[in-house]
Backbone of each chain as ProteinMPNN parsed JSONL, in Angstrom:
{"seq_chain_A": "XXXXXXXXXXXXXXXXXXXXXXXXXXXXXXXXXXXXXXXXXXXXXXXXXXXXXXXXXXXXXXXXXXXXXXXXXXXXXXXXXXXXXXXXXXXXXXXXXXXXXXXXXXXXXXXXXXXXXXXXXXXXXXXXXXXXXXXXXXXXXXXXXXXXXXXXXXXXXXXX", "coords_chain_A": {"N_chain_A": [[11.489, 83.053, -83.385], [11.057, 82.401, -79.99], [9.034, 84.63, -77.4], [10.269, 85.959, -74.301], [8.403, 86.096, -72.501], [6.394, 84.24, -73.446], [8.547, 81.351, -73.377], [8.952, 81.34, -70.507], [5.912, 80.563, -69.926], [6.098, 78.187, -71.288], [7.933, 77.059, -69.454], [7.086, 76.781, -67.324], [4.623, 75.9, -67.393], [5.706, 73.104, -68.293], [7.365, 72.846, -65.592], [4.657, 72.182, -63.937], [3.573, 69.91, -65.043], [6.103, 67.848, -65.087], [7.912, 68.006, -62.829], [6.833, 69.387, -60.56], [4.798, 67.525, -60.012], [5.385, 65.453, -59.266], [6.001, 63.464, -56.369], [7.029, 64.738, -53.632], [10.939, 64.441, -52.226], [11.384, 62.404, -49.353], [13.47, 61.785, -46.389], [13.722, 58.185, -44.881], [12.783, 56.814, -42.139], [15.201, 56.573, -39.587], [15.915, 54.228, -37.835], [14.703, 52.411, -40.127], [15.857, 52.947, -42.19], [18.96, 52.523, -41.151], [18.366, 50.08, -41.209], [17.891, 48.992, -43.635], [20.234, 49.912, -45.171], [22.276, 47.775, -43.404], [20.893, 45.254, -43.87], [21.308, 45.39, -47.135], [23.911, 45.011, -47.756], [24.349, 42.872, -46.186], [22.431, 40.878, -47.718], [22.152, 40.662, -51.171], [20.536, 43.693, -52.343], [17.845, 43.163, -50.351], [18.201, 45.763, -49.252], [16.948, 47.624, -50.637], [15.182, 46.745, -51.103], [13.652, 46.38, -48.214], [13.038, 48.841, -48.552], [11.319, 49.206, -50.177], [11.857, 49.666, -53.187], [10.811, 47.631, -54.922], [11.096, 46.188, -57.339], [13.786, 46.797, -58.503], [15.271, 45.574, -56.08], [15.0, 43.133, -56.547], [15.818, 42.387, -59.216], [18.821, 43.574, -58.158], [19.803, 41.1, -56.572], [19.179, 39.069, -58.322], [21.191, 40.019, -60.202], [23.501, 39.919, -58.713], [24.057, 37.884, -56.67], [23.83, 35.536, -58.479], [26.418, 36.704, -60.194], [28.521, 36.178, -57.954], [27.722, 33.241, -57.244], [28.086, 31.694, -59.686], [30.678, 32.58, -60.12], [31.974, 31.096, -58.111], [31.288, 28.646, -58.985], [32.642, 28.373, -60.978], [35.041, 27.598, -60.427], [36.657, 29.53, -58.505], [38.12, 31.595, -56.408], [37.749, 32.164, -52.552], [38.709, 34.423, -50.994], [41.084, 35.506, -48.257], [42.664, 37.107, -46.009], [45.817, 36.91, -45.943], [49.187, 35.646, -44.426], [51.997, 37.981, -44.36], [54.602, 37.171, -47.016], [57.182, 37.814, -46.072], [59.107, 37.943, -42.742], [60.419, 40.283, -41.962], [58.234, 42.225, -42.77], [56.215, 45.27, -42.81], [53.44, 45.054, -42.553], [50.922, 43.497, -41.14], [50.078, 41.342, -43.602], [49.57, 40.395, -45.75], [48.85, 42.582, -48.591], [47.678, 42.495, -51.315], [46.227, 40.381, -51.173], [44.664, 40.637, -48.907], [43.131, 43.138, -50.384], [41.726, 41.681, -52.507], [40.27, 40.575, -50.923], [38.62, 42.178, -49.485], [37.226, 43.32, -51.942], [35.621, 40.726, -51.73], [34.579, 40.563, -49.892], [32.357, 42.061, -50.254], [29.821, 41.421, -51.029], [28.41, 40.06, -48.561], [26.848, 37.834, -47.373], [26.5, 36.479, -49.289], [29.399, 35.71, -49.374], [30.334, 34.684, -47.194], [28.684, 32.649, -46.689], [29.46, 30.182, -48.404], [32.021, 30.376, -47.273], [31.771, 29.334, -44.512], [30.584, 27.136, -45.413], [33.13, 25.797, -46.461], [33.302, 26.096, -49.363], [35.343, 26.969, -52.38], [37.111, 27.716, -50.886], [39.758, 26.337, -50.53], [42.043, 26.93, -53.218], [42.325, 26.242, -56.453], [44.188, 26.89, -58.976], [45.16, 25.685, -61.366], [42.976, 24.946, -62.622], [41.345, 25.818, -65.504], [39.426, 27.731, -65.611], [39.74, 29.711, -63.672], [40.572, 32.598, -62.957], [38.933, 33.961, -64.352], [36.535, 33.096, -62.715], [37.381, 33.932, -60.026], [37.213, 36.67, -60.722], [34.664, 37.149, -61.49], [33.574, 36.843, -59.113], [34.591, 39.121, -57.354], [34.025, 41.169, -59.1], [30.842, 40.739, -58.044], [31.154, 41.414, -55.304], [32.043, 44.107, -55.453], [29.846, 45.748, -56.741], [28.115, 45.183, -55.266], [28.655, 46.836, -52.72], [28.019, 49.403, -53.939], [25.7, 49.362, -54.296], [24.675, 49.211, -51.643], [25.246, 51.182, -50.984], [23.615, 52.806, -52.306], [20.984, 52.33, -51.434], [21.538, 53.407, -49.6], [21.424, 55.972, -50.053], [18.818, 56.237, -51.412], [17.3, 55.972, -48.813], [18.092, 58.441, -47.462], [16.561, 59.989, -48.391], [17.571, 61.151, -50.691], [17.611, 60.155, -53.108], [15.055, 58.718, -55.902]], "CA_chain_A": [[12.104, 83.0, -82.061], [10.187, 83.0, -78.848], [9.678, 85.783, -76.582], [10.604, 85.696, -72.833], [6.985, 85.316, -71.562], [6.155, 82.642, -73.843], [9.324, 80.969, -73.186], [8.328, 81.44, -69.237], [4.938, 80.441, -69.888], [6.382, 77.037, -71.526], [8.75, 76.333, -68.804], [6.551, 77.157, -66.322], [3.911, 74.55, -67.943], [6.707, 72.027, -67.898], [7.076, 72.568, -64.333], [3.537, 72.031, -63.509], [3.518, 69.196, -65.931], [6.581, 67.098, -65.151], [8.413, 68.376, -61.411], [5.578, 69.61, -59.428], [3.826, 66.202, -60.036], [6.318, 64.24, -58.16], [5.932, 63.916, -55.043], [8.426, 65.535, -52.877], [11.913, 63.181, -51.424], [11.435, 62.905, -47.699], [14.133, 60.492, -45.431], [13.297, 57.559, -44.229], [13.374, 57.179, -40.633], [16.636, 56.227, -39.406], [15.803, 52.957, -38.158], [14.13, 51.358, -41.424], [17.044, 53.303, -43.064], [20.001, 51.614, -40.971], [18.123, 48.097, -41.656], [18.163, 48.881, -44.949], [22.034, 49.173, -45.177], [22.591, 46.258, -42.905], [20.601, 43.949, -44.826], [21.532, 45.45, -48.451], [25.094, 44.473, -47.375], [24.338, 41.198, -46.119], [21.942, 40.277, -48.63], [22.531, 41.786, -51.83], [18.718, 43.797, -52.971], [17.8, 43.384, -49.308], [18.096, 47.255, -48.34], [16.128, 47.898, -51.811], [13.182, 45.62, -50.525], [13.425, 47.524, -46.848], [13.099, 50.596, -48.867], [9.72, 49.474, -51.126], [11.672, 49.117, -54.091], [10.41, 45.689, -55.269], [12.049, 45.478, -58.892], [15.248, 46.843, -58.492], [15.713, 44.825, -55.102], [14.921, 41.729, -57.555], [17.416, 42.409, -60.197], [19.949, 43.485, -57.825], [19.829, 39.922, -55.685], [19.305, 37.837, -59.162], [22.806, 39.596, -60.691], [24.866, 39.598, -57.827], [23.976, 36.384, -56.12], [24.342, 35.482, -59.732], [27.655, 36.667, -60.753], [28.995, 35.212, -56.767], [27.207, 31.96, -57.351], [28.757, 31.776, -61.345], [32.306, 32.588, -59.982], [32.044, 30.082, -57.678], [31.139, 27.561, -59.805], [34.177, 28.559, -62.264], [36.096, 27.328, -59.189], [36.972, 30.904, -58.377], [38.529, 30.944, -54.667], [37.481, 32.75, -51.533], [39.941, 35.119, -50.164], [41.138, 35.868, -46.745], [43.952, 38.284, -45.434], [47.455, 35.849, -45.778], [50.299, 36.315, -43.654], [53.494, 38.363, -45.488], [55.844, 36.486, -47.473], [58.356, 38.044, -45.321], [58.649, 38.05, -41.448], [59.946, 41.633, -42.216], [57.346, 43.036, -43.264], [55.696, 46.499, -41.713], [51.884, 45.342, -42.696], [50.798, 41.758, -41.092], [49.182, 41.434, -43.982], [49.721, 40.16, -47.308], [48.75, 43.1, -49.095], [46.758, 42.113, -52.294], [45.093, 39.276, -50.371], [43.391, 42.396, -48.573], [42.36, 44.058, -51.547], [40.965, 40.576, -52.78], [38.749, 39.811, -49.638], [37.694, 43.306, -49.46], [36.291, 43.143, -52.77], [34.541, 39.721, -52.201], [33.573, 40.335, -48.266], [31.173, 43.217, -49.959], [28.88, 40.648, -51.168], [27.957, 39.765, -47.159], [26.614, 36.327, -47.416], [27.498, 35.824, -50.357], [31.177, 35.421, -48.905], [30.432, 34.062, -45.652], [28.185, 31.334, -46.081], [30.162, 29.483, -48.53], [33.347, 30.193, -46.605], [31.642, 28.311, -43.578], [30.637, 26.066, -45.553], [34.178, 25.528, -46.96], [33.343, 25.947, -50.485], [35.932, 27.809, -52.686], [38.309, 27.871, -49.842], [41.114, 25.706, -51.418], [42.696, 27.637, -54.361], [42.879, 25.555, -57.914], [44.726, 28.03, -59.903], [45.443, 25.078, -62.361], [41.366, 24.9, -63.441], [40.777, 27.012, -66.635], [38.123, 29.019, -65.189], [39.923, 29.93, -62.035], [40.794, 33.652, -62.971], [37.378, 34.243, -64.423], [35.922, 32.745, -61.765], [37.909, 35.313, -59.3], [36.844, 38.215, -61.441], [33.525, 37.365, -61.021], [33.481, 37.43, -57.217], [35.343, 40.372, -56.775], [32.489, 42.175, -59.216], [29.782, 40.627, -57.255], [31.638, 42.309, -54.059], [32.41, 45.466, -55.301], [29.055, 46.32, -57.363], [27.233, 45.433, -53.895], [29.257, 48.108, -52.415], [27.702, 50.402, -54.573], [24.276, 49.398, -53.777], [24.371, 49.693, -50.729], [24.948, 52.905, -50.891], [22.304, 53.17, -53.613], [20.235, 52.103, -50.523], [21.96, 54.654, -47.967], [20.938, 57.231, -50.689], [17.464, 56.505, -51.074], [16.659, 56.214, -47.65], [18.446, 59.354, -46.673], [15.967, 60.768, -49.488], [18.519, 61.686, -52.116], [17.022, 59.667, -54.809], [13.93, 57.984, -55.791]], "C_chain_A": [[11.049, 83.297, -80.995], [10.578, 83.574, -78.046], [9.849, 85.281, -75.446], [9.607, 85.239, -72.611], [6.685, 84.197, -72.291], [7.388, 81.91, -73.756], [9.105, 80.709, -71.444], [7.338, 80.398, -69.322], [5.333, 78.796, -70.103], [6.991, 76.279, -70.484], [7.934, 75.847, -67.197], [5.303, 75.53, -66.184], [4.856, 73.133, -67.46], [6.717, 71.443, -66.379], [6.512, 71.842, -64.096], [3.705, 70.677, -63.709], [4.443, 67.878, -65.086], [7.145, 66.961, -63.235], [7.566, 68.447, -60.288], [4.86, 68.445, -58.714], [3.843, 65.587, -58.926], [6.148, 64.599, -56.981], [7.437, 63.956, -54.547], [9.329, 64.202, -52.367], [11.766, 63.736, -50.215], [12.522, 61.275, -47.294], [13.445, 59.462, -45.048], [13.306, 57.378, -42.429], [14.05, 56.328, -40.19], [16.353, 54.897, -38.879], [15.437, 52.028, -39.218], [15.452, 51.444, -42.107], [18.909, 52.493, -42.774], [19.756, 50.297, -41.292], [18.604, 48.154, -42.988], [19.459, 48.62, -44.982], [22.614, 48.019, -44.991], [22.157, 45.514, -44.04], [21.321, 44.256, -46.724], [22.937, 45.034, -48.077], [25.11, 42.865, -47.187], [23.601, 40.249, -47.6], [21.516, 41.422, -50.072], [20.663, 42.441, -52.661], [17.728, 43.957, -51.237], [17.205, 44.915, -48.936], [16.721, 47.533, -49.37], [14.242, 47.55, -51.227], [12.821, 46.376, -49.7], [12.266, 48.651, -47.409], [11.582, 50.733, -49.889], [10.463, 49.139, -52.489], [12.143, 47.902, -54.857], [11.381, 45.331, -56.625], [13.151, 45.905, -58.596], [15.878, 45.702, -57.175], [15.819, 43.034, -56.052], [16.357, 41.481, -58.433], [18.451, 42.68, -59.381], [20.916, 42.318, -56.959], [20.453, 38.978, -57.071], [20.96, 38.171, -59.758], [23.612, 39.978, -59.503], [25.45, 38.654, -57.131], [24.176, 35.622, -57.37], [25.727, 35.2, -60.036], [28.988, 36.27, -59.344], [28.72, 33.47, -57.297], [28.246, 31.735, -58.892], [30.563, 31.402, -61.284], [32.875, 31.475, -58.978], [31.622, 28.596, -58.197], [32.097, 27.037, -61.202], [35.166, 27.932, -61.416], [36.999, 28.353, -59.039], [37.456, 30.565, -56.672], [38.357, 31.698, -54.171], [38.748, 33.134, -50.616], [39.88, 35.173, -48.93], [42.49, 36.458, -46.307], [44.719, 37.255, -45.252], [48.344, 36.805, -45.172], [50.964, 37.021, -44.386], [54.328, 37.062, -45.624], [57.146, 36.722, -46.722], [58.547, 38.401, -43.954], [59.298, 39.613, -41.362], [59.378, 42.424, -42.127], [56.904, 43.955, -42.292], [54.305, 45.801, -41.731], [52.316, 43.638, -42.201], [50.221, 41.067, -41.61], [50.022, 41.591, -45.645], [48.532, 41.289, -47.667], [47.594, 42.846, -50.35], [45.983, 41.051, -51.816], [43.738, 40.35, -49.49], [42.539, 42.575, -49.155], [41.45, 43.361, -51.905], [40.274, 40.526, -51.944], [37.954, 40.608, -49.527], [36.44, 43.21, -50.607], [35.16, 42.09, -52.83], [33.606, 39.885, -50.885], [32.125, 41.674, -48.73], [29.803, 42.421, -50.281], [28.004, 39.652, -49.859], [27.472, 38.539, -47.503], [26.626, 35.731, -48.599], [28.975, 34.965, -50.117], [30.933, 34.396, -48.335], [29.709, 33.054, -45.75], [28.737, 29.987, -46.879], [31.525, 29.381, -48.304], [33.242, 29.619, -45.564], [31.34, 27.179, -44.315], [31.773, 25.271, -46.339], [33.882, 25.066, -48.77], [34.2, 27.226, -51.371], [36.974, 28.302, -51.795], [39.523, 27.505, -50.115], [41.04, 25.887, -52.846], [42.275, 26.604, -55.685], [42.563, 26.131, -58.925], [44.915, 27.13, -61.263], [43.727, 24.782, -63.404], [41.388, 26.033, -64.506], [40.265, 28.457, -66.587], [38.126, 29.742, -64.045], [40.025, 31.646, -62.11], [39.07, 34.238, -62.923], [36.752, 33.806, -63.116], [36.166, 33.789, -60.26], [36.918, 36.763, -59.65], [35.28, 38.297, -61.103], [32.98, 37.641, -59.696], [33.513, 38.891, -56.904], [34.219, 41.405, -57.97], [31.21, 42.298, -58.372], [29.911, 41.558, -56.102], [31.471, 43.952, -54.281], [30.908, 46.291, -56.012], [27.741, 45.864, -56.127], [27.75, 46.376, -52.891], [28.633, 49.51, -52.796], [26.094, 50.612, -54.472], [23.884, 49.381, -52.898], [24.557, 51.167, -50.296], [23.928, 53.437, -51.58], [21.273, 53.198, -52.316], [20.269, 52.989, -49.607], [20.781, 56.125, -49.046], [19.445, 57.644, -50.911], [16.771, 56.638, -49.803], [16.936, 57.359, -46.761], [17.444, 60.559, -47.555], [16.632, 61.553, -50.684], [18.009, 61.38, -53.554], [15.757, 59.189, -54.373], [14.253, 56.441, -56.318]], "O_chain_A": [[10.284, 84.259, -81.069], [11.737, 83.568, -77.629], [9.619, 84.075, -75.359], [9.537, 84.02, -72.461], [6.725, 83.115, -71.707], [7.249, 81.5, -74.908], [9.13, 79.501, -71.21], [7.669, 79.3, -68.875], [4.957, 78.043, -69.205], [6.784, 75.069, -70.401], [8.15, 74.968, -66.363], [5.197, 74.61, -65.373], [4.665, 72.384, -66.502], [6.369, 70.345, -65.946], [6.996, 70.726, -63.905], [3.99, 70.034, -62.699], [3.802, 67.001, -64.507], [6.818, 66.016, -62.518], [7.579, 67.727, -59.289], [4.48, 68.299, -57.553], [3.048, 65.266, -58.043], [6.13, 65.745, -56.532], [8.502, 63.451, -54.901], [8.783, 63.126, -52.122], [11.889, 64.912, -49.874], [12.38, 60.135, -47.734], [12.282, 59.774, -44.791], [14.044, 58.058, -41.717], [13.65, 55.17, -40.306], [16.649, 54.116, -39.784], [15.871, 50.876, -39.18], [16.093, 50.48, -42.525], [19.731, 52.104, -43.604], [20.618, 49.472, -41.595], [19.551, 47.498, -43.424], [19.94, 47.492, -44.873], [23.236, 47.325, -45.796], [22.865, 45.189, -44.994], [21.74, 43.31, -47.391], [22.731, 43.87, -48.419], [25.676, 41.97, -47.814], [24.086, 39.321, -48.247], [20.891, 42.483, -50.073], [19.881, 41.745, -53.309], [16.975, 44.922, -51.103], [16.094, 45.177, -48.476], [15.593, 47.634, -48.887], [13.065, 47.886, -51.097], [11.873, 47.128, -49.927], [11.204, 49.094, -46.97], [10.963, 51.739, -50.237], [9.841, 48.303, -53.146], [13.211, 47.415, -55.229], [12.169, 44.398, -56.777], [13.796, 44.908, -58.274], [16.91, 45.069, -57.399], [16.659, 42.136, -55.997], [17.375, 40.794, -58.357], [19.4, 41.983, -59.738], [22.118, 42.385, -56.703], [21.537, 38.397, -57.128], [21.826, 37.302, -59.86], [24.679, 40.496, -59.835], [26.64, 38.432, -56.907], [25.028, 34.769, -57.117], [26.252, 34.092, -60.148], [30.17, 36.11, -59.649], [29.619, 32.711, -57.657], [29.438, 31.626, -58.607], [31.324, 30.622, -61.859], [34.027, 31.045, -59.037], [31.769, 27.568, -57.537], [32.222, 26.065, -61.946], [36.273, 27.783, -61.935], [38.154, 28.155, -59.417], [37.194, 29.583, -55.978], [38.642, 32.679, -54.858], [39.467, 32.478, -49.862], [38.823, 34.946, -48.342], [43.43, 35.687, -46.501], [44.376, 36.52, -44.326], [48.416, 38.033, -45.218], [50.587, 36.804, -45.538], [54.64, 36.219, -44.783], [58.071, 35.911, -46.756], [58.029, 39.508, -43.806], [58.635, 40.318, -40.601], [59.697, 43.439, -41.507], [57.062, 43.716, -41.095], [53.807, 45.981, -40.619], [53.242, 42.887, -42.508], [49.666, 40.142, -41.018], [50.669, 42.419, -46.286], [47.404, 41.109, -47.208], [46.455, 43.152, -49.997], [44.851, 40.99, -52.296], [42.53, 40.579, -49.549], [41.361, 42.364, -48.868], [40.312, 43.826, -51.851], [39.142, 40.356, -52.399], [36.754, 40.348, -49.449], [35.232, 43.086, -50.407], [34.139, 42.184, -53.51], [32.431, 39.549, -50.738], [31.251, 42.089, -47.969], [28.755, 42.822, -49.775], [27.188, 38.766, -50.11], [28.218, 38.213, -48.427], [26.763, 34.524, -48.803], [29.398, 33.912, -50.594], [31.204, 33.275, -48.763], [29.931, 32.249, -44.846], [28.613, 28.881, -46.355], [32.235, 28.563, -48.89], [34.306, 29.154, -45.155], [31.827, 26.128, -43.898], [31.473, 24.19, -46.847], [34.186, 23.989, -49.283], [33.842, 28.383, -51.149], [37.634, 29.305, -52.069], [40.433, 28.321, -49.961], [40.281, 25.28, -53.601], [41.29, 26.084, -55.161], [41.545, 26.169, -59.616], [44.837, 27.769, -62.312], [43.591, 24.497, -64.593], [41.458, 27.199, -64.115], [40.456, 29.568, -67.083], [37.178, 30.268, -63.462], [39.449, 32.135, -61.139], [38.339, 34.682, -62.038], [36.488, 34.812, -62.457], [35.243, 34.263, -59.599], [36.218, 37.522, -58.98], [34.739, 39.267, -60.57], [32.146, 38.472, -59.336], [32.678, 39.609, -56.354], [33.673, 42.389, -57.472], [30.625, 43.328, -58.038], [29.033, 42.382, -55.847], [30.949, 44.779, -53.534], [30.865, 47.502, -55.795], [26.581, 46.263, -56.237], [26.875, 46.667, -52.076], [28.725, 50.526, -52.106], [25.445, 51.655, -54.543], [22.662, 49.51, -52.832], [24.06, 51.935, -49.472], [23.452, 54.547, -51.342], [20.689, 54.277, -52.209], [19.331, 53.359, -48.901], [19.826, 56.834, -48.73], [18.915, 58.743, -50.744], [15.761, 57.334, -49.694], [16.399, 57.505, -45.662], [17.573, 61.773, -47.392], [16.132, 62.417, -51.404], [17.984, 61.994, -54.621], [15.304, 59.132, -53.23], [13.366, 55.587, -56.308]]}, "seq_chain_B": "XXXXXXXXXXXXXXXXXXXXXXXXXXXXXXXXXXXXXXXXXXXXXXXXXXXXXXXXX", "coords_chain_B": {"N_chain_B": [[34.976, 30.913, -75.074], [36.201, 32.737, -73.688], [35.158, 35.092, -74.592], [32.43, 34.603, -74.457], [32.572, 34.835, -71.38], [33.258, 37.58, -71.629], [30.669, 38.913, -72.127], [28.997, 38.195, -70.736], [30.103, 39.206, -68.104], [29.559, 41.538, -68.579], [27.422, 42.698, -69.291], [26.235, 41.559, -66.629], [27.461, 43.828, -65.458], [26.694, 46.289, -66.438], [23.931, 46.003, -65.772], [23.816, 46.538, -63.105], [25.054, 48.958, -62.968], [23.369, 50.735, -64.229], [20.952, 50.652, -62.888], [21.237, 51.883, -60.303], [21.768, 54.351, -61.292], [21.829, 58.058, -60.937], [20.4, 59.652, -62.579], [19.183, 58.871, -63.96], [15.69, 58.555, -64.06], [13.3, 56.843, -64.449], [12.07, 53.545, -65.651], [12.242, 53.204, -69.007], [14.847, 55.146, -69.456], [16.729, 54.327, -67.832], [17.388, 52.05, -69.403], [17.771, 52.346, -71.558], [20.335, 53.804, -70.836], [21.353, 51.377, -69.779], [21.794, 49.664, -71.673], [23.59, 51.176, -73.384], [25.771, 51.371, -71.902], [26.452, 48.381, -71.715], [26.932, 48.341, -74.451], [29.309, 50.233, -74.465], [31.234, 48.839, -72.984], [31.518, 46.47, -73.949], [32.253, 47.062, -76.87], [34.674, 48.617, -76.423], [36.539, 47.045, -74.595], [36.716, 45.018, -76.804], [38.082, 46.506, -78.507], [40.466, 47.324, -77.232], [41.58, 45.086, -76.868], [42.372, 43.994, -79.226], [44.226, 46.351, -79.861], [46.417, 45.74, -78.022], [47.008, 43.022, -79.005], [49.291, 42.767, -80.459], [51.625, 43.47, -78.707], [54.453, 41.88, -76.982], [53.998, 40.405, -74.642]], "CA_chain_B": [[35.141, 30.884, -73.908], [36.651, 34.059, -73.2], [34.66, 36.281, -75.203], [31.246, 34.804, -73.538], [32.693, 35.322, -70.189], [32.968, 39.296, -71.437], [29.911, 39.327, -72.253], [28.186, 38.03, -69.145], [30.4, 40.53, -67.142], [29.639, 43.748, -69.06], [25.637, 42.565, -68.896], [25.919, 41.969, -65.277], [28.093, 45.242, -64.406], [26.009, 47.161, -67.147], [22.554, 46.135, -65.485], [23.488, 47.248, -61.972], [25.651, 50.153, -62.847], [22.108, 51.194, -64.888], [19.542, 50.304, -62.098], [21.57, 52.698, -59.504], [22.451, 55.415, -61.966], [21.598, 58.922, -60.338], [20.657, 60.2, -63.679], [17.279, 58.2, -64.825], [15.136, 58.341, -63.219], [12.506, 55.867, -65.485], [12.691, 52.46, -66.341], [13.068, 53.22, -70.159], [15.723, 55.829, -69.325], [17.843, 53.234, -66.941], [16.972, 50.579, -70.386], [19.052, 52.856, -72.47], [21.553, 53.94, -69.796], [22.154, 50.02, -69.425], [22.29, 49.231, -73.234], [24.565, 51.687, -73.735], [27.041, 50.912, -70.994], [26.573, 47.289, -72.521], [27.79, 48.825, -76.026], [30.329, 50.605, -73.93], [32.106, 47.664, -72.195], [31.997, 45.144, -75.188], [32.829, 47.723, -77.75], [35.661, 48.632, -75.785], [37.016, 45.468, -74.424], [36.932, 44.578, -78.398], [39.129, 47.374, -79.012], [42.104, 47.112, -76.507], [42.451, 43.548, -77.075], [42.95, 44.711, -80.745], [45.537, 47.501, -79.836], [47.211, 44.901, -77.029], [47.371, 41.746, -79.329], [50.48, 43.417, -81.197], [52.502, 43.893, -77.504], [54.32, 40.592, -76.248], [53.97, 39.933, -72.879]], "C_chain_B": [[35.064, 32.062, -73.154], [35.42, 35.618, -73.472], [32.805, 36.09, -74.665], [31.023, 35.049, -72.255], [32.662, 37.13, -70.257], [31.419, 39.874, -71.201], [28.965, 39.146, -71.448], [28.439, 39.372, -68.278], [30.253, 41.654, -67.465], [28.094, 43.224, -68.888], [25.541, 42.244, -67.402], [26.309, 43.475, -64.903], [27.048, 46.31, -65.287], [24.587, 47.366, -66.193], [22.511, 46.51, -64.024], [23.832, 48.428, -62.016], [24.116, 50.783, -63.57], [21.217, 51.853, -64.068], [20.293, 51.397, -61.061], [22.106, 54.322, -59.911], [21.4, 56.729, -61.124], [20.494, 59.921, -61.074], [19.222, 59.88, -64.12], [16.773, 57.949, -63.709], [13.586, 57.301, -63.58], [12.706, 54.766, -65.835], [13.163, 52.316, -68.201], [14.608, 54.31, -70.07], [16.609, 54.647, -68.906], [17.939, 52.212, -68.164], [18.069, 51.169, -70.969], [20.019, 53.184, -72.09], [22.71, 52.4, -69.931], [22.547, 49.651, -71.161], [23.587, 49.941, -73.782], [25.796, 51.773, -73.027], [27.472, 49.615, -71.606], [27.589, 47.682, -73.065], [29.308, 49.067, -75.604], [31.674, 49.352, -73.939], [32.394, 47.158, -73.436], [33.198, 46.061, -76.314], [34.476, 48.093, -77.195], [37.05, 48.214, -75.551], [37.822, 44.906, -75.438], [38.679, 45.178, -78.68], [40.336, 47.36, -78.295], [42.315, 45.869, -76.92], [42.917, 43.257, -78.312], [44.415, 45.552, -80.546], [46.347, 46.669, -78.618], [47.957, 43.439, -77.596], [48.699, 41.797, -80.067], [51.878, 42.93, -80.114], [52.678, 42.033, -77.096], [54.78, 40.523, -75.183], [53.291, 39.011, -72.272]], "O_chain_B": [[34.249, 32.394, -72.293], [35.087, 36.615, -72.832], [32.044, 37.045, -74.516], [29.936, 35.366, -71.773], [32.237, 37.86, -69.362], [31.023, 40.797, -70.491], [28.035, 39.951, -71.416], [27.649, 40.229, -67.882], [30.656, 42.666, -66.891], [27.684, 43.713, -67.835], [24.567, 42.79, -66.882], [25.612, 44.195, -64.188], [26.608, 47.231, -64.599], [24.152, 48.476, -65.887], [21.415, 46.802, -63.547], [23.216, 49.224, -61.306], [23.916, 51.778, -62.873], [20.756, 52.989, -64.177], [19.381, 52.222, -61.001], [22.624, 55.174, -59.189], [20.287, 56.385, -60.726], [19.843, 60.768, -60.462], [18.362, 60.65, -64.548], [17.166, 57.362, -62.701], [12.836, 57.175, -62.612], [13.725, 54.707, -66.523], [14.071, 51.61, -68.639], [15.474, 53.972, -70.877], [17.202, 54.041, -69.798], [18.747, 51.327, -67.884], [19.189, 50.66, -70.943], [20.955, 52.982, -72.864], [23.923, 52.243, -70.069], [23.686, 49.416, -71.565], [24.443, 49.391, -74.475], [26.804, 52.236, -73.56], [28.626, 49.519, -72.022], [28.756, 47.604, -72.684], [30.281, 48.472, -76.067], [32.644, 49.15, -74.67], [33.472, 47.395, -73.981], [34.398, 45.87, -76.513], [35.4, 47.633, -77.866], [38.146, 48.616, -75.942], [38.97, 44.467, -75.365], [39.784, 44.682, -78.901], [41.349, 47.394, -78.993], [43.428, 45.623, -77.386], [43.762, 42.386, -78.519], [45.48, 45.274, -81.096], [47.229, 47.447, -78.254], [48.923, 42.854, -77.107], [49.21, 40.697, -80.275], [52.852, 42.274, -80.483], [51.793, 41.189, -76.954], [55.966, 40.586, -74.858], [53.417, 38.85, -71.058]]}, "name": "protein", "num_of_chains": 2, "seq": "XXXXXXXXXXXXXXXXXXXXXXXXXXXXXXXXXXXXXXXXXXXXXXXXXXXXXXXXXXXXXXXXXXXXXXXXXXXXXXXXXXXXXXXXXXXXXXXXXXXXXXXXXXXXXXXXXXXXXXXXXXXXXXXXXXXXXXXXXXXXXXXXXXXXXXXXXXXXXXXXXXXXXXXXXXXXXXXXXXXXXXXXXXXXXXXXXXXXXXXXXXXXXXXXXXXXXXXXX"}
């Protein structure tokens, strides 16, 4: 069994060794850091790039523009907030149509430039690949959501 | 059909949920993070659609 000081002495090493090394997390400064966001939103990898890092900004463009591009090619359809089924209604706002756009509007031009260019705009639920093709969107959306915060986080110096 | 569409979507959601993990900070760390989310998903996936194929709905 080892004693305290050598137990110290080891951890202490370690330190030196592995923690110390690193250089310290400092913020970015708040303008590079809001670009970052912006663009990691609009373009998915974007903020990453801003931020210096080169490979992850890579992989996070190739699978998200990816699994957008993919789902749109399944003939997956491009949401947009529908009226209610019922003139009733408290919300003006078909409800799950929401939820759906939310998830795909996180992919920022992803969404938007084949919704101007009217691709995936008209539904066809009767295609095979139409669900899948959904599912994939609405990942692309929501796992760029998450990287842009990945982006808020490094540039606020939280991570490396 | 089905079962190569899983496996696209657990290797895409695996390789970003990986690359942003809080946790690794290393590219072999984030390698095994993502492989094993992989495993996760598929393995998974496998298994409910096993314990669901019984239920008719």
């Amino acid at each position: 069994m080892q004693s305290r000081d050598d137990l110290s002495d080891d951890l202490a090493a370690h330190f030196r060794a592995h923690v110390a090394a690193e250089p310290e997390l400092k913020p970015y400064p708040m303008p590079r850091r809001a670009l970052a966001v912006i663009a990691a939103w609009l373009v998915p990898g974007a903020g990453h790039l801003i931020l210096g890092k080169r490979g992850r900004a890579v992989l996070f463009f190739v699978a998200i523009v990816g699994a957008f591009a993919l789902g749109l090619a399944l003939h997956g359809r491009l949401f947009w907030p529908a009226p209610p089924d019922s003139k009733d209604a408290l919300i003006p706002f078909d409800l799950i149509s929401v939820l759906w756009f939310f998830s795909q509007i996180g992919a920022g031009l992803c969404y938007l430039v084949p919704y101007v260019g009217g691709w995936g705009t008209n539904p066809q639920p009767w295609a095979a690949t139409y669900e899948y093709g959904n599912a994939f969107m609405f990942l692309a959306g929501l796992l760029n959501y998450l990287v842009v915060h990945d982006a808020f986080d490094i540039g606020a110096g939280r991570k490396r | 059909m089905h079962i190569l569409m899983m496996i696209l979507y657990a290797a895409i959601a695996a390789t970003v949920l990986s690359a942003i993990d809080p946790r690794s900070d290393t590219t072999p760390q984030r390698l095994r993070h993502g492989l094993k989310m992989f495993g996760a998903f598929l393995g998974i996936g496998l298994l409910l659609s096993w314990v669901l194929y019984p239920i008719p709905w």
